[in-house]
N, C-alpha and C positions, 0 to 999 in steps of 0.2 A: 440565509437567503430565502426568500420565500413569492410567489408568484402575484402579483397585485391583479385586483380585476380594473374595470373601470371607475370605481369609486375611492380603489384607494387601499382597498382591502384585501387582504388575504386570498386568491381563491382557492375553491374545492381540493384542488391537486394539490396545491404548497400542503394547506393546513393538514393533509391525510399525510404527505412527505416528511411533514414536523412529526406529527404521529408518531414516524417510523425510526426515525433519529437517533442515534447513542443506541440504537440494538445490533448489539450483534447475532441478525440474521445467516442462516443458511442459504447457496444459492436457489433453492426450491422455497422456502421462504422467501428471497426475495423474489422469484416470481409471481409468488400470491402477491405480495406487498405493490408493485409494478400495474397487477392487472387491476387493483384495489383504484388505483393514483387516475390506471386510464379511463376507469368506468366511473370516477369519482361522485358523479350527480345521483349514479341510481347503486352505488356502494353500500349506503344506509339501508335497501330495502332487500337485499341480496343473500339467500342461505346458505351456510356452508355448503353445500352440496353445490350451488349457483356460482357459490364463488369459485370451488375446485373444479368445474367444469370451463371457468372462463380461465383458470391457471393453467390447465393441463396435468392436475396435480388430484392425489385424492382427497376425497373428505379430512381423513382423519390428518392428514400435512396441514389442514385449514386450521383444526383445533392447537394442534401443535405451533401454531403461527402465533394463533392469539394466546397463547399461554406462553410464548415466547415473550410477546410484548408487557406484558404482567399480568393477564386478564384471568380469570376462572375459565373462561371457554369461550368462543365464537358468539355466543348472543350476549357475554358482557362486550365486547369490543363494535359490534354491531350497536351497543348502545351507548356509546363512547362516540362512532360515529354521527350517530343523529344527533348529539349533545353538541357534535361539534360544527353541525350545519354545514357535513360534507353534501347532503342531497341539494344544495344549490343549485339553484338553474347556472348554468355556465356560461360565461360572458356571450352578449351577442354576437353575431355577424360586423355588428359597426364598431366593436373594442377592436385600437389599435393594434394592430400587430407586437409592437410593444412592448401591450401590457399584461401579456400574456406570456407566461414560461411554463414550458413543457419540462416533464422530467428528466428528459435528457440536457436541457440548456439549465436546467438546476446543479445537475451533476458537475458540469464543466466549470458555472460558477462557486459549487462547493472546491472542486480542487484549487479553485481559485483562489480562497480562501486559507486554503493547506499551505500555497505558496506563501500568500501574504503573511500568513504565523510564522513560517522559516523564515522566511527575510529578515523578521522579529528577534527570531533565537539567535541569528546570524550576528545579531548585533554585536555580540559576544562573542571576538573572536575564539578568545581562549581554551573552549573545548576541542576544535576543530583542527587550531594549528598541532594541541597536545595530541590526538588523535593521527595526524601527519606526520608529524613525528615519529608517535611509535611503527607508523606502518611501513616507513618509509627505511627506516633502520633496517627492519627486518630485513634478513636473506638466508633463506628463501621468504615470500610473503604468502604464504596461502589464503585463499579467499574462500569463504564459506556462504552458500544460497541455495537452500533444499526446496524442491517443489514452486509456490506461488514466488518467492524470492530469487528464484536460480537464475529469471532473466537478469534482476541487478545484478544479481552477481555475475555472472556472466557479460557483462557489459560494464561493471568495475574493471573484472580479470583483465579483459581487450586492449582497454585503453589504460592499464597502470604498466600491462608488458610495452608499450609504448616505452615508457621512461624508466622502470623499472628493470633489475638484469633478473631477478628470477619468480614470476608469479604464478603461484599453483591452484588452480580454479577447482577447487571442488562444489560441486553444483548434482552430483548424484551418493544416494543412501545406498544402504549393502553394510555387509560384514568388512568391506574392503575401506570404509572410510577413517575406521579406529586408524586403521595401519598406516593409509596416506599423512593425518595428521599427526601421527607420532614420526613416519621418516621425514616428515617438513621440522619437526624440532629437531632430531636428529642430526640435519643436516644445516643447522644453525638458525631455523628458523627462532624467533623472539616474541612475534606478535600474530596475530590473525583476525580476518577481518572477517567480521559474518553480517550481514544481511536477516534479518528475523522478518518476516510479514503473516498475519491470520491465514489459515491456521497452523499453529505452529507444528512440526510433526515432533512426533517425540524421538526420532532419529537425529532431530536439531539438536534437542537439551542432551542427550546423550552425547552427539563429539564437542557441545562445548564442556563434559566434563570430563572426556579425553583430554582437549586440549588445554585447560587448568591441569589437569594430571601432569600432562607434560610441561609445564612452566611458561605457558604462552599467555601472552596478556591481550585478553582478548577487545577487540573495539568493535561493536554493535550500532549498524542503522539500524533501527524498529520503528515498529510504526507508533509505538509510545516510550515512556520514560518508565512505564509501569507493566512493557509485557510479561510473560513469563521469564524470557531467556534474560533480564535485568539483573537475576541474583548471581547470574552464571556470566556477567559481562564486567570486565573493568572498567569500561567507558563506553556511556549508549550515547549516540546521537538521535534524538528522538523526530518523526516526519509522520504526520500521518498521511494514513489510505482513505481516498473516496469509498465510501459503499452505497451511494445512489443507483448504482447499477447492479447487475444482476453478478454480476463478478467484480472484485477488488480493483478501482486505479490507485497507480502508484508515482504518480508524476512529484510528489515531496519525495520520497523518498530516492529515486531516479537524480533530483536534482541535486540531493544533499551529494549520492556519492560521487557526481561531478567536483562539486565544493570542496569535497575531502581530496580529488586525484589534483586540482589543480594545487592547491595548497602543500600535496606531497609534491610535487612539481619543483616548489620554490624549496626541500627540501633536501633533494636527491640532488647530489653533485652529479655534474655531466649531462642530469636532463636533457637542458638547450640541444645539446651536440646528439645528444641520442636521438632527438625527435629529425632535427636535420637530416642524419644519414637516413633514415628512416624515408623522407620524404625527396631524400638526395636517389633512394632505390625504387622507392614504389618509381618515381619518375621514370628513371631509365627502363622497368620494363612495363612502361605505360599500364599500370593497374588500372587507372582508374580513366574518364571518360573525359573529365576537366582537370 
C-alpha cells in the first residue's frame, strides 16, 4: 500500500514507509521511523541529533535505527533518503484529499491486507477444523497468551468458556505457570492452545516445553509460520501483526481465534444448548443493556 500524490506517484511518506517495511523495529525505533514519515520533505537534510530531538529519543537510538535497517550509520541511511527523493515538496493545498494517506490510514490499510491474506489461508479449511478438534477434545483446555498476546488469549479463554465445560487461561509468567500447565495435564487435559505475538518472552518457549513435557499437543496462532515458538508447536495457524504503528496491531490474529472458537463450536457436543442457557441467564438477571 503506498500513498499516491497527485501525479500518480508514490509520495514522500509511503516511499520513507516502504523504507521501513519487513524490520523488525523496536517501539523507540519506531518512534524515530514515525517522526522520519511526518517530517518527510525535510527528512533528507536532518542530523542525528535533529532527528533524536524531533523523536524524543537520543542520538545514539538514531544510529541504532539506522543500523537496524541495514545501514552502516545515520549518514548512510540519510543518503538512502535523498536517493530516494524523500525531500519532495509534498502535495499542494489543491491535491484531493484522496490522494493523500497519512501513516495512520496506511496502517489500517496494511491490516487490511493481513485480513485479506487470512481469508487466503482460510481457503483451506483443513488446518483449522484439525486444530478444532484437538482443542475441543480437550478437558481441561488451557489457553496460553504472555505479555503482547495475553489480550488474544484472554479473549479466546472468554468466549471458548462460553461453550466449552473447562478453559484454563493462563495469560501471566512466574514460577507458578510450570505447575498450572502440568495440573491442566494432570487433570486430563490433551491439547493447549497458545497464542505467540513479537516479542516473544522466553517465559513463552519455556512452558511450551512444559507442556511437550507433559504430552500436550500444542496448537499455535503466531504471527508467522516461521516464529520462534514453530519448533515447539504441533500446529501453528499463522496471521500476521501490523507494525505501522508505534506498537504491534493484531486484528489477523484476533480474527483467526474467532475462526478457530466458532469451528470448535461445530465441535463440542452441547454447544447450541450451552450458549442458550447462558443467554437464557445473562437475561433473567438483566446483564446487559440490550
Amino acid at each position: 500500500m503506498t500513498a499516491l500524490d497527485e501525479t500518480g506517484t508514490a509520495g514522500p511518506s509511503a516511499r520513507l514507509l516502504q523504507l521501513f517495511e519487513g524490520h523488525r523495529l523496536t517501539p523507540t525505533q519506531r518512534r524515530i521511523a514515525h517522526s522520519l514519515v511526518r517530517h518527510a520533505t525535510e527528512a533528507p537534510f536532518l542530523s542525528s541529533v535533529e532527528v533524536a530531538e524531533l523523536a524524543g529519543v537520543s542520538q545514539p537510538s538514531v544510529t541504532r535505527f539506522a543500523v537496524a535497517l541495514g545501514y552502516d550509520g545515520y549518514p548512510a541511511l540519510r543518503k538512502q533518503l535523498r536517493e530516494l527523493g524523500a525531500g519532495e515538496s509534498a502535495p499542494s493545498a489543491e491535491t484531493p484529499a484522496d490522494a493523500v494517506r497519512n501513516e495512520h490510514q496506511l496502517a489500517v490499510l496494511a491490516e487490511i491486507e493481513h485480513l485479506r491474506h487470512l481469508a487466503e489461508l482460510l481457503a483451506d479449511p483443513e488446518p483449522i477444523v484439525r486444530a478444532a478438534r484437538l482443542l475441543a477434545a480437550s478437558r481441561p483446555l488451557p489457553v496460553l497468551g504472555l505479555r503482547a498476546a495475553s489480550a488474544q488469549a484472554h479473549g479466546f479463554a472468554y468466549f471458548a468458556s462460553k461453550v466449552h465445560p473447562d478453559v484454563r487461561l493462563l495469560d501471566e509468567g512466574g514460577s507458578m505457570l510450570a505447575d498450572r500447565i502440568e495440573q491442566a495435564a494432570s487433570a486430563g487435559a490433551t491439547a493447549l492452545a497458545c497464542f505467540a505475538l513479537p516479542r516473544y518472552p522466553r517465559e513463552l518457549m519455556e512452558a511450551l516445553i512444559t507442556a511437550r513435557d507433559c504430552g500436550l499437543t500444542v496448537v499455535t496462532v503466531a504471527d508467522s509460520a516461521f516464529a520462534p515458538v514453530a519448533r515447539l508447536s504441533d500446529l501453528m495457524l499463522p496471521a500476521a501483526v501490523g507494525t505501522g504503528l508505534v506498537f504491534d496491531t493484531a486484528c489477523a490474529p484476533m480474527m483467526l481465534g474467532r475462526v478457530l472458537l466458532q469451528t470448535m463450536c461445530d465441535e463440542i457436543p452441547g454447544a447450541e444448548a450451552r450458549l442458550e442457557a447462558i443467554e437464557q441467564s445473562a437475561t433473567a438477571r438483566g446483564l446487559f443493556l440490550e
